[in-house]
Structures are given as structure tokens and as C-alpha cells.
C-alpha positions as CSV (number, residue, x, y, z in Angstrom):
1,X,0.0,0.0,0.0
2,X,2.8,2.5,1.2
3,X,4.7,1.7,-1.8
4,X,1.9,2.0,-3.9
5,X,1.4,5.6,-2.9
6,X,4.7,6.7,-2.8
7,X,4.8,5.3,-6.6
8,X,1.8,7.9,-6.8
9,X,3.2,10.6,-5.3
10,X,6.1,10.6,-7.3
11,X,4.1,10.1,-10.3
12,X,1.7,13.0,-9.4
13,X,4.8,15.2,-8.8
14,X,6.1,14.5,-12.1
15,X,2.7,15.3,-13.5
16,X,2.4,18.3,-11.4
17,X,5.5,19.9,-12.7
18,X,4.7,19.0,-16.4
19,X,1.4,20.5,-16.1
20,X,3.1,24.0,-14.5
21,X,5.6,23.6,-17.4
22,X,3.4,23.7,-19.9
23,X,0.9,26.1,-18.8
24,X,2.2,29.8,-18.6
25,X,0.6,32.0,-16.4
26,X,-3.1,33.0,-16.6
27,X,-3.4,29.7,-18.5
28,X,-1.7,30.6,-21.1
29,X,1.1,28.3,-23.2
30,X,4.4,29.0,-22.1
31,X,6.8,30.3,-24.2
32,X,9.7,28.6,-24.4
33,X,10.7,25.1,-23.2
34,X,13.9,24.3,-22.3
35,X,14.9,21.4,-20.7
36,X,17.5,21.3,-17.9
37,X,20.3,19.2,-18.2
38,X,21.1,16.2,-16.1
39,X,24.8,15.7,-15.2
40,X,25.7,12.1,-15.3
41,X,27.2,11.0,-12.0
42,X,30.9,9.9,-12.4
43,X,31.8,6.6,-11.5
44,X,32.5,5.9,-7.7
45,X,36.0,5.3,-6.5
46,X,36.3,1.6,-6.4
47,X,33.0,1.1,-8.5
48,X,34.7,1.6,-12.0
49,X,33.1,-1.4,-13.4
50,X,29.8,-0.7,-12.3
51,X,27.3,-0.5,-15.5
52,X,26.7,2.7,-16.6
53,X,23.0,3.8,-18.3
54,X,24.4,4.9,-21.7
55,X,20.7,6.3,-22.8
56,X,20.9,8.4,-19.6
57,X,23.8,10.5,-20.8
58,X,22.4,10.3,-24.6
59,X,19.6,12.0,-23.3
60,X,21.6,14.6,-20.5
61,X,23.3,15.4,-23.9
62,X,20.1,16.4,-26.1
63,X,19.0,18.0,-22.8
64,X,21.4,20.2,-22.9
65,X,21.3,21.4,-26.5
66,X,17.4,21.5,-26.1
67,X,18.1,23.9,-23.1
68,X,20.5,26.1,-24.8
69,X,18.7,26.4,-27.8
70,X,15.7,27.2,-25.8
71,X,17.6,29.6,-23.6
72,X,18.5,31.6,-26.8
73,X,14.8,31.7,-28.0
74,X,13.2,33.1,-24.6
75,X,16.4,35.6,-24.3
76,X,15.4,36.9,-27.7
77,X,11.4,37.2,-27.7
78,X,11.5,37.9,-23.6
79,X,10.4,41.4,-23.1
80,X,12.2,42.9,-20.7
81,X,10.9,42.4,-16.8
82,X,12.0,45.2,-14.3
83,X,15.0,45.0,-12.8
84,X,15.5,41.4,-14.5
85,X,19.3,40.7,-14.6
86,X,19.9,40.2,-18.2
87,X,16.0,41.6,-19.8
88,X,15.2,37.7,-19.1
89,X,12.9,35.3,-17.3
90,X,15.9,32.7,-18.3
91,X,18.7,35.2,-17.2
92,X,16.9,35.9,-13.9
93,X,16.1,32.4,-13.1
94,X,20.2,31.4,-13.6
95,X,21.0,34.6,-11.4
96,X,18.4,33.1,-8.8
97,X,20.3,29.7,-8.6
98,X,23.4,31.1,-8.9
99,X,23.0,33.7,-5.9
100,X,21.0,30.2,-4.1
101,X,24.3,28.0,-4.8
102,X,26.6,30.4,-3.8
103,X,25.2,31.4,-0.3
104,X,24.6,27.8,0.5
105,X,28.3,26.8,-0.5
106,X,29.0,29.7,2.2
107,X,26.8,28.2,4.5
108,X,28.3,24.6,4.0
109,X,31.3,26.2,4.6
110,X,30.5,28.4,7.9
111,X,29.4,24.5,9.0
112,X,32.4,23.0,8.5
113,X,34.8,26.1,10.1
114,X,31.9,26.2,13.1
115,X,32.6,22.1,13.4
116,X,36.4,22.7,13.4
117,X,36.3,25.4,16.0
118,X,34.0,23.4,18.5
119,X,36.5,20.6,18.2
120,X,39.2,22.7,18.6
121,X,37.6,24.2,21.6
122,X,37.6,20.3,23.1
123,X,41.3,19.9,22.2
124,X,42.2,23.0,24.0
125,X,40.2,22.0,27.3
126,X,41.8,18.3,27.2
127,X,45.2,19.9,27.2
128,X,44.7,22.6,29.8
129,X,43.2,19.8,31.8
130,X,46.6,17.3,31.2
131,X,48.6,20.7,31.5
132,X,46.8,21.7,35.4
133,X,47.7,17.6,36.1
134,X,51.0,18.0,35.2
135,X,51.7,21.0,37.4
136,X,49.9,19.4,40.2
137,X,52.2,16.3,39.6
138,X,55.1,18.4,39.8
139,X,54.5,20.6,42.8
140,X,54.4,17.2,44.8
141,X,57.1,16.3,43.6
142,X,59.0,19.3,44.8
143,X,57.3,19.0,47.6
144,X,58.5,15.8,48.5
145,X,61.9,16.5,47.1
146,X,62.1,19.1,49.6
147,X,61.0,16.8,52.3
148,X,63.9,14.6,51.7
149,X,65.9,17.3,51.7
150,X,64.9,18.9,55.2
151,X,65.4,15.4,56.6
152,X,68.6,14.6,54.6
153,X,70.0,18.0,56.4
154,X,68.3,17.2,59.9
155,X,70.3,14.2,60.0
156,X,73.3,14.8,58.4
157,X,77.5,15.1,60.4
158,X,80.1,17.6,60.1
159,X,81.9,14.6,59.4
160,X,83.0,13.2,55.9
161,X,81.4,10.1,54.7
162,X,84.4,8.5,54.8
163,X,85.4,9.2,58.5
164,X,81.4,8.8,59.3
165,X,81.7,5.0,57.6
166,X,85.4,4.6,60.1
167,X,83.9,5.4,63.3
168,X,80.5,3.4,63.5
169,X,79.7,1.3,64.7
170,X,77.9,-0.9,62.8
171,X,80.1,0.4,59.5
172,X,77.8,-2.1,57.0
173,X,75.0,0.1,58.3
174,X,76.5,3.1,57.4
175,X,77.2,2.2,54.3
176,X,73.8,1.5,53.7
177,X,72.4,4.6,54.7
178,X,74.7,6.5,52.5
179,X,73.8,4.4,49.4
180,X,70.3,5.3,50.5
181,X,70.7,8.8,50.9
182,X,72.4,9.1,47.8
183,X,69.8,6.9,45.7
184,X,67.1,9.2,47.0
185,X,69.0,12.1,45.6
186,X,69.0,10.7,42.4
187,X,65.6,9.6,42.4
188,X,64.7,13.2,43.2
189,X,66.6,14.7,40.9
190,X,65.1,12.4,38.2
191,X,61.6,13.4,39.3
192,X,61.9,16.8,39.0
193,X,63.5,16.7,35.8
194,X,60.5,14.3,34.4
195,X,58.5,17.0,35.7
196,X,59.9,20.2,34.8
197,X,59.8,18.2,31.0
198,X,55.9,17.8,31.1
199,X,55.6,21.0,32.5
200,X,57.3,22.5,29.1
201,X,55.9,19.8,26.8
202,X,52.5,20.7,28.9
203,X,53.0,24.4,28.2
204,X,53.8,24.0,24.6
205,X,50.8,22.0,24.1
206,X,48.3,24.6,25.3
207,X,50.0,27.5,23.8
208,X,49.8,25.5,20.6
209,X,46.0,24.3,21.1
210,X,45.4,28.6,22.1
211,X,46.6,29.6,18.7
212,X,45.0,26.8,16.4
213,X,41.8,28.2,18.5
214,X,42.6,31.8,17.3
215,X,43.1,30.5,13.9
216,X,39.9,29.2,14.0
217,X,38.1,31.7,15.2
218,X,39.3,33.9,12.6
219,X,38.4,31.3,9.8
220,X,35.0,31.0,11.4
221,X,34.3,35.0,11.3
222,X,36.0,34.8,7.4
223,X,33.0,32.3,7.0
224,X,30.4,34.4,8.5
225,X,31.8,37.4,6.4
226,X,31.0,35.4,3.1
227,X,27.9,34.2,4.5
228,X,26.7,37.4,5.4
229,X,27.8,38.6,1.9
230,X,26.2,36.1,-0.4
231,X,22.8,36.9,1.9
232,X,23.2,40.0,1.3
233,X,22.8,39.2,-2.2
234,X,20.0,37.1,-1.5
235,X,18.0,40.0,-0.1
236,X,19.1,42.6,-2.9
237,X,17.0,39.0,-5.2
238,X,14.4,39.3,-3.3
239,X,13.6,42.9,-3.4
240,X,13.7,42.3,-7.2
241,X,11.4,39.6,-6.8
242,X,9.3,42.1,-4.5
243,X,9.4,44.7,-7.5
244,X,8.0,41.8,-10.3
245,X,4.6,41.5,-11.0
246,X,2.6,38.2,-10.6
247,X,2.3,37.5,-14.4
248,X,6.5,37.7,-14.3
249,X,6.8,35.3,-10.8
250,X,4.8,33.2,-12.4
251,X,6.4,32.8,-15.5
252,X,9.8,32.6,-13.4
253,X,8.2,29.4,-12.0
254,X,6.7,27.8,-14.6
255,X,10.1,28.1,-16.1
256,X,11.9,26.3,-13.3
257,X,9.2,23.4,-13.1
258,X,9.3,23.1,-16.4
259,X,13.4,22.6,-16.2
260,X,12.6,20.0,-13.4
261,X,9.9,18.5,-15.1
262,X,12.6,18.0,-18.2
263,X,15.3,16.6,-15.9
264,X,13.1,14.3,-13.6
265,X,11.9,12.4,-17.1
266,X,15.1,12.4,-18.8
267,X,16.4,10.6,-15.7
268,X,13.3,8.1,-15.2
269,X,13.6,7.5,-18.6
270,X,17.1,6.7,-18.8
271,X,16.2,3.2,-16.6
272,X,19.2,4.1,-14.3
273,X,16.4,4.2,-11.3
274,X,14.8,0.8,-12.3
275,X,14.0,-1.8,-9.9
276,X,12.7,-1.9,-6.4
277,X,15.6,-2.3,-4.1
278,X,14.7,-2.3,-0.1
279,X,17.1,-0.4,2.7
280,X,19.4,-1.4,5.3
281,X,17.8,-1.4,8.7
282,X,19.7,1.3,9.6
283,X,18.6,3.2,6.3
284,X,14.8,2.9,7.3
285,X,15.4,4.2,10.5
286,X,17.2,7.0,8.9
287,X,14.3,7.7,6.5
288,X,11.8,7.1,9.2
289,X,13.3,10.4,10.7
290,X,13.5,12.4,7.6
291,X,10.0,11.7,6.9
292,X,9.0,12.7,10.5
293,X,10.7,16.2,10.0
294,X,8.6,17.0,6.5
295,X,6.8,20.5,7.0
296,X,9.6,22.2,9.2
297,X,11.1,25.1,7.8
298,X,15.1,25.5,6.3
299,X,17.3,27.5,8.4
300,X,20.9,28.3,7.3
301,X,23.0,26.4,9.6
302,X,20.5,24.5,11.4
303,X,21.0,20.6,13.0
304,X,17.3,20.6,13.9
305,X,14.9,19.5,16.1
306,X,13.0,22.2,14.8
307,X,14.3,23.6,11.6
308,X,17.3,22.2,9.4
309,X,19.7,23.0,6.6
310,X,20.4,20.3,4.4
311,X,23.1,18.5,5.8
312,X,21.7,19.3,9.2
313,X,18.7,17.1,7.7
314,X,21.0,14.2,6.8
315,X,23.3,14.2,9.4
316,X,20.5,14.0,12.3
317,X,18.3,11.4,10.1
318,X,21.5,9.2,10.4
319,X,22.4,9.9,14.0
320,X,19.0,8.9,14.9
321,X,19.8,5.6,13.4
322,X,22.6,5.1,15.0
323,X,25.6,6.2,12.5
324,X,27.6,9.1,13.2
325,X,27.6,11.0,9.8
326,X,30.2,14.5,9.2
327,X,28.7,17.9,9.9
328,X,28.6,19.4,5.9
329,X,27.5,17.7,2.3
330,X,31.0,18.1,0.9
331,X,32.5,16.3,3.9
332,X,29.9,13.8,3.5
333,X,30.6,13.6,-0.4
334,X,34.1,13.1,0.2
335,X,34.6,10.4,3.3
336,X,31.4,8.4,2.5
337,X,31.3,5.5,-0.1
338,X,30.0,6.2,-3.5
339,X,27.2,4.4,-5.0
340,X,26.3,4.3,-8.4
341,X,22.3,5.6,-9.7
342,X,21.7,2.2,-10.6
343,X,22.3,1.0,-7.2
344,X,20.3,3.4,-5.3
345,X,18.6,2.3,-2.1
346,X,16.2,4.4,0.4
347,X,18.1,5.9,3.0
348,X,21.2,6.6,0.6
349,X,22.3,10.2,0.3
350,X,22.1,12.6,-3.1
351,X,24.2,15.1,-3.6
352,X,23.8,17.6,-5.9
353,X,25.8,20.6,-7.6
354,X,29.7,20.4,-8.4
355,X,30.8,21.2,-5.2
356,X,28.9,19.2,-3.5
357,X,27.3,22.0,-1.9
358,X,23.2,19.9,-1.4
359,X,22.2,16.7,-0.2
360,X,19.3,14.8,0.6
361,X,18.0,11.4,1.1
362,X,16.8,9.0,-1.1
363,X,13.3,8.2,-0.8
364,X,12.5,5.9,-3.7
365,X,10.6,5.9,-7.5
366,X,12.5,8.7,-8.2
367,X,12.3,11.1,-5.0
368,X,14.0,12.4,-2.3
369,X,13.7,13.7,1.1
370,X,15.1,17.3,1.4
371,X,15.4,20.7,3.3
372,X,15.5,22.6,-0.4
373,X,16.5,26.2,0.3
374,X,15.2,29.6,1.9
375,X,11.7,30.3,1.9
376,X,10.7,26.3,2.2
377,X,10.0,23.8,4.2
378,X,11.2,19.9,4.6
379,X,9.2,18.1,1.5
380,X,9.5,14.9,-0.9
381,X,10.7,16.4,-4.6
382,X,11.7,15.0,-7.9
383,X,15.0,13.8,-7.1
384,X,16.4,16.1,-10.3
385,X,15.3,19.2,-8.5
386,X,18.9,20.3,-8.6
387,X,21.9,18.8,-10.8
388,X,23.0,15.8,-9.6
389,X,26.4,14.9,-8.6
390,X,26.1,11.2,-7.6
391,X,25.4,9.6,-4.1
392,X,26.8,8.1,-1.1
393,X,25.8,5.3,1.5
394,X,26.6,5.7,5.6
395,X,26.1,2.0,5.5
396,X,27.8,0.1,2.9
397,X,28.2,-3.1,4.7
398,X,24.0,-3.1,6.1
399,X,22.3,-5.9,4.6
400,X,19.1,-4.9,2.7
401,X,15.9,-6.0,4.5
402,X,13.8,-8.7,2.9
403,X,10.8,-6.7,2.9
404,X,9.9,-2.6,3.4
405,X,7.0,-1.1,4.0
406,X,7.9,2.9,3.3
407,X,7.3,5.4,5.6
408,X,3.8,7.0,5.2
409,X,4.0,10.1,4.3
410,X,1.9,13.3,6.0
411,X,-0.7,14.8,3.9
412,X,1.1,17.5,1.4
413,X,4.3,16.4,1.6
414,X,4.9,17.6,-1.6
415,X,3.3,20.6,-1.8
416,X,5.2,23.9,-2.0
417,X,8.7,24.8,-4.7
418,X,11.8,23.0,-4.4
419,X,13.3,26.8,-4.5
420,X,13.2,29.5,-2.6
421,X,11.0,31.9,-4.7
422,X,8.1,29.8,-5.7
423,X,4.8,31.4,-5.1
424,X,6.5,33.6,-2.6
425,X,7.6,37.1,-1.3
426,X,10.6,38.4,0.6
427,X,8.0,38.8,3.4
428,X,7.0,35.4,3.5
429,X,10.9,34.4,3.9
């Protein structure tokens, strides 16, 4: 049943956006129809021999001439729309994702320094807690260096050793007692020499851990600095948005669903997403969670439990499963095993754009679990929303489970635009 209306949904969204594609605004037939193109995901490392869908990349590739060649159509009959970036719908809707990509690179990025400084921060309170041992170690040592010495001078002769060791008594015990005396010397000596070297080794430590701290302070306000800079951006978008009329938002969308439309069925089509495959335990789980956070709103920087960015989505879907996943989508990308499309699973991980800068997870038939952008909320979309750069699996060794009933799915899950200007206003962000 569950499978049979996830099938649905994804069919319905396909539908969806091929109806908004084709219908311009106030009903009318759009005017151009480009078709975005589909990068084909690389081969994973260690997977070179996995099959690759050679209709898939056929098709990317009259994608993309469609697109261009329907990019240069709507450039040239387009009339001008105020404060449009280039006198196009087209231009304006590639400055949108540009600005979109860019800001959440710097967000990914303000992540990753904000995950470097907090571990930093741990470093530099394990070593000022081994550094305030290693003093404490040290003062008793002197301490009871300098109680050997008060009793080594309370006890000692005018006497030389040698004369000491002639007149005794007992001249065996004598000797004794200077061997003693003189092996506690040495073992004090030792001590506080061991001691003095932690103390430096100690000192160099912290100093060391206090300026990779600095450093990272200094990275992390660099990040915020770009962060700050590319939403600044963002907002100057907006207002341009503000200053459109509805005929012109709505054209702007229909364009993008109709790019989404083009990429979702070049990908179905190309069979690379054929056959029902089931998750790991640990993969439903994951999913479980995703699907349990659909309706809460994107928040730069977020790790939930009440709003998320995308990687915040992923990582805490996988810590509730038990798997400890990096902080950012590139780190992700780049230390998680690769799978190839036509080995997808639910619970695996998409990632999307060159630098790796989106993720989200796999759902099944085509769709994907994601926090898209500003302006949104947590939703199932087409899982060629954005340009795919190939996917990853926390789980490599799980075992698929014989049988999976998918997670049911709360009532508009989705509704609303994969971007962040769909049907909106700067006021609504």
C-alpha cells in the first residue's frame, strides 16, 4: 500500500510539474521550453566497473542542446521584466540559482569552520586539563623533594662520609644509609626533571591548542563574512522579486518546473532508477526520521529539532539511526562510499551541484527527502530538482531487508517549490 502511494506521489509530482511547465501564467502556453540538463554522475571510486545507463547520458546530452537552444529563443522574444538581470525570465532564473548556490556553499562552509572550532575548543580543554595535572604532579614532587631534603639536612655530620663510615659502629649500616641517601638524591633529581619536561611539553601544548583556536576563530568569522555577503545578495533578489509582477513570478516558476519536469523524465527514462531495491535497517530508521521532520522550515545552519539546513537534515536522520555522519554535504561527499544511480537504495544520500554544496536522502521511485533552500520547508521532490552529482551510502556493509513497508508520508508532503521563490515574497521568507 505504502509503496503503492509513494509510486503515486512521485508520479503525481512528475505530473504536477509537467502541467506547471506547460501552462504559462493566466493559463496561457508557455513560451519557451527548455529542458534542464542532467549531469551524469561519475563513476564511484572503487566502482569503475559498475554499468553505466548509456541512454541516460544520450539524453543529458540532447538535454542540454534542447536547453541552450531554448535559452537563446526566450532571451530573444522575452520582453524585458524590471529589474530582470539580463532583460530575461531565463537570465533571472540562472542569477536566482546562482546567488542560491553560492550562499549555501557559504553556509556549508561556515558548518564545517563552526565544526572545526567546536572541536578545537575540546582539544584545547583536554590539554589545559593534562597541562593543570602535570603542574599538580610536579608541585608534589618538589614537595617531597624538599621533604627529603629537610630530613637529609636534619640528620646529616660535620663529618666526611668517609670518617662517618670509620667510626660506626655498625660500618655495614652506614654504608647502607649513604647508598640510601644518595639513591634518593638521584631519584629526586630524576623526578623533578621528568616534571619540569611535562611542565614545558604541557605548556607547549596549550600554547599550541590557544593559537589553532585563534586561527579558528578567525576562519569561522571569514565564513560568516562570506555568508553574510552572499545573503546579502540574496536579499538585494528578493527585493527584485518584490518589485515583479505576478504575471512575471509566475512565468519565473513555470520556467523552473518546467526545467525539473525536463530533468526528472530524462532521468526516469534513462532506466538508471529501475527496480525496487529495499534499505538497510539502519537506512529505514534514517528515513523514518526524515520523513518525520517533513513541514519544518530550512534555516541556514541548522541541526534541527525544529528547523534544518540540508546536511543538518541528513546528518540527524542518520544519528537517529545510529551512524555518526560529518557535519557538511561536501564532507559527506568526500569520506562516504559512492554508490552508483543504478544501485540506489532508500536511506542513501544525493548530492547535488559540483561542489557538492546539497544533499538529501533518497526516498524511492525517483524522489528524495530534502530541506530545499530559503523560503521552504522539509518536503519529498523529484529527485532532479537540482543537478545531480552522484550519491553516497553511511552504510555500505547493512544488509538490505527482505521486505519494506515505506514510511507513510503526512498529507502534502509535496506541496510547495523545491526553491526558494516559488509562489513567494521576501516577506514570507
Amino acid at each position: 500500500m505504502a509503496g503503492r502511494l509513494l509510486r503515486t506521489i512521485g508520479t503525481g509530482v512528475l505530473a504536477l510539474t509537467t502541467t506547471l511547465a506547460a501552462t504559462g501564467p493566466m493559463g496561457g502556453t508557455a513560451s519557451a521550453a527548455p529542458l534542464a540538463p542532467v549531469p551524469g554522475v561519475p563513476p564511484a571510486p572503487g566502482a569503475a566497473d559498475e554499468p553505466a545507463a548509456d541512454a541516460f547520458t544520450d539524453s543529458a546530452t540532447e538535454a542540454t542542446e534542447a536547453t541552450e537552444a531554448a535559452e537563446a529563443t526566450e532571451a530573444a522574444e522575452t520582453t524585458e521584466a524590471p529589474g530582470a538581470v539580463d532583460g530575461s525570465v531565463t537570465g533571472l532564473l540562472t542569477r536566482l540559482r546562482t546567488l542560491y548556490q553560492e550562499a549555501e556553499q557559504a553556509t556549508e562552509a561556515y558548518n564545517a569552520a563552526d565544526e572545526a572550532l567546536k572541536k578545537q575548543t575540546a582539544d584545547t580543554r583536554r590539554t589545559d586539563a593534562l597541562l593543570t595535572a602535570a603542574r599538580r604532579s610536579l608541585q608534589q614532587g618538589r614537595d617531597e623533594a624538599g621533604r627529603l631534603a629537610r630530613l637529609q639536612y636534619q640528620g646529616r655530620s660535620d663529618l666526611s662520609p668517609y670518617l662517618t663510615l670509620l667510626l660506626a659502629r655498625h660500618p655495614q649500616t652506614a654504608l647502607d644509609e649513604t647508598h640510601q641517601a644518595a639513591r634518593a638524591a638521584r631519584s629526586r633529581s630524576t623526578v623533578v626533571q621528568r616534571l619540569q619536561a611535562a611542565e614545558q611539553k604541557a605548556d607547549g601544548l596549550a600554547t599550541a591548542s590557544r593559537t589553532a583556536l585563534a586561527r579558528g576563530r578567525v576562519l569561522l568569522s571569514d565564513r560568516k563574512k562570506q555568508k553574510e555577503a552572499v545573503e546579502t545578495r540574496l536579499r538585494e533578489v528578493e527585493k527584485l522579486l518584490a518589485s515583479l509582477t505576478a504575471d512575471q513570478l509566475g512565468r519565473l516558476t513555470s520556467l523552473d518546473a518546467q526545467q525539473t519536469a525536463g530533468a526528472q523524465s530524462t532521468l526516469m527514462a534513462s532506466g538508471a532508477l529501475d527496480g525496487a531495491r529495499t534499505p538497510s535497517p539502519q537506512g529505514a530508521r534514517a528515513l523514518r526520521f526524515a520523513v518525520r521532520q517533513i513541514g519544518k522550515p530550512y534555516e541556514w545552519g541548522a541541526e534541527g529539532p525544529d528547523t534544518y539546513d540540508c546536511s543538518g537534515l541528513t546528518q540527524r536522520s542518520w544519528a537517529a539511526a545510529g551512524r555518526a555522519l560529518p557535519r557538511t554535504s561536501q564532507e559527506q561527499w568526500a569520506k562516504l562510499p559512492h554508490v552508483p544511480l543504478n544501485r540506489l537504495r532508500p536511506g542513501d544520500l544525493i548530492v547535488y551541484f559540483p561542489k557538492a554544496t546539497h544533499i538529501a536522502l533518497y526516498l524511492g521511485h525517483g524522489l528524495v527527502v530534502q530541506a530545499p533552500r530559503p523560503g521552504t520547508r522539509i518536503k519529498v521532490s523529484p529527485i532532479a530538482a537540482n543537478p545531480l552529482l552522484g550519491a553516497v551510502r553511511p552504510d555500505p556493509g547493512g544488509a538490505p531487508l527482505k521486505t519494506f513497508a515505506p514510511p507513510e508520508l503526512p498529507e502534502g508532503a509535496s506541496n510547495g517549490a523545491d526553491t526558494g521563490f516559488g509562489g513567494t515574497r521576501p516577506a514570507d521568507l
